[in-house]
Structure formats: C-alpha cells, structure tokens
C-alpha positions in Angstrom: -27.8 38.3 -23.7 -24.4 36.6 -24.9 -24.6 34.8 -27.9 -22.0 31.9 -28.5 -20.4 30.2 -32.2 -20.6 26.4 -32.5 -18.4 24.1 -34.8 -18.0 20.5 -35.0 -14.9 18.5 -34.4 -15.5 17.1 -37.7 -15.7 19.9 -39.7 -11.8 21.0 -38.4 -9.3 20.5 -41.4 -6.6 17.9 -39.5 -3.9 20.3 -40.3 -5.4 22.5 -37.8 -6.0 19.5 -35.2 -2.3 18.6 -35.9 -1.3 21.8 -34.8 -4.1 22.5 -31.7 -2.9 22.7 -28.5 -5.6 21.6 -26.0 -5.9 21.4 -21.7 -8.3 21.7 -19.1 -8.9 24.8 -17.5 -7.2 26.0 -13.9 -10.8 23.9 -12.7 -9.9 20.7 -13.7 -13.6 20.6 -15.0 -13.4 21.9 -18.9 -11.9 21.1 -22.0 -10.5 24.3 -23.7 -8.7 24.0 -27.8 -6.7 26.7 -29.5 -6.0 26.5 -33.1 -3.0 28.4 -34.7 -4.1 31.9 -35.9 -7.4 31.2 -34.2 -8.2 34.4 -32.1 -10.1 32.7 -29.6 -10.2 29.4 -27.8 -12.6 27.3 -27.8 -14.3 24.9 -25.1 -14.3 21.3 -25.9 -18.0 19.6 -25.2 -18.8 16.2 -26.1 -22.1 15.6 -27.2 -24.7 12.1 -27.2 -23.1 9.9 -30.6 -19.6 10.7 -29.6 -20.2 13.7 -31.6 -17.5 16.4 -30.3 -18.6 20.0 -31.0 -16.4 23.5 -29.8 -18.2 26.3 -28.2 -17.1 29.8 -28.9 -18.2 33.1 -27.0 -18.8 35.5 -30.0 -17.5 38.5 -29.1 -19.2 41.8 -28.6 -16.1 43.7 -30.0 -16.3 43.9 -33.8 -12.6 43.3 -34.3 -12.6 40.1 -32.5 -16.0 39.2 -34.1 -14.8 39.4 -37.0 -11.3 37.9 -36.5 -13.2 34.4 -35.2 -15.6 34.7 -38.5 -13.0 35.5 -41.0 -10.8 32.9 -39.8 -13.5 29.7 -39.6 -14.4 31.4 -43.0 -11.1 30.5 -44.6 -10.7 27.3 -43.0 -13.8 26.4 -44.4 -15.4 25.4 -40.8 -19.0 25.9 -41.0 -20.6 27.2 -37.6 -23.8 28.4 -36.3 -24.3 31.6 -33.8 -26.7 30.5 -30.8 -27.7 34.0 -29.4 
C-alpha cells in the first residue's frame, strides 16, 4: 500500500509561494508545484470551499522520507500521512 503527505495551500509561508514554480503535467490533466529546497513535488488538487490542498507521495526510501518531513518541519507546514 502507498501512503501519501497532505498540506494545505494555506498553511505554505508566501515566501515559498513567491518562489514555486508550478505546470501541468505532460497530460494536460494535473496540477504539479515545486517549492525551492523541497525534494519532492507536489500535485495541486482543489478541494469543495475553494480549499486548495497538495498531495505528496511519501516515499519508501528513508532519505527522501525524511528530506520531505524535515523540510515541511522547518517551514512550519503542518501535514497529515494518509497510508
């Protein structure tokens, strides 16, 4: 079972939306975000309320686990792990 990290749009510091570069994917069909010194990027879903949260894949590796932890940590993003 893959598990996956969710943050809200909200909860990003606007420094760090400033400096995101966002585009679809190669489909035409999603939304993808990187963040400077994030190691991942994220996918873009808006939700009902014109809420707008990011999905993350949360890695299997350790090192990247812990990169994508350890970098929401010190941005103070809050998230939840769905597995």
């Amino acid at each position: 079972m893959s598990a996956h990290a969710y943050i809200q749009w909200a909860d990003v510091p606007q420094a760090l939306i400033d400096s995101s570069r966002q585009r679809m994917d190669d489909n035409g069909a999603v939304k993808l975000v990187a963040f400077v010194g994030c190691p991942l990027v994220g996918q873009i879903e808006e939700l009902s309320g014109g809420r707008i949260q990011i999905e993350y894949p949360w890695p299997q590796v350790p090192d990247l686990r812990h990169g994508l932890g350890d970098w929401l940590s010190h941005h103070g993003i809050n998230y939840v792990v769905v597995h």
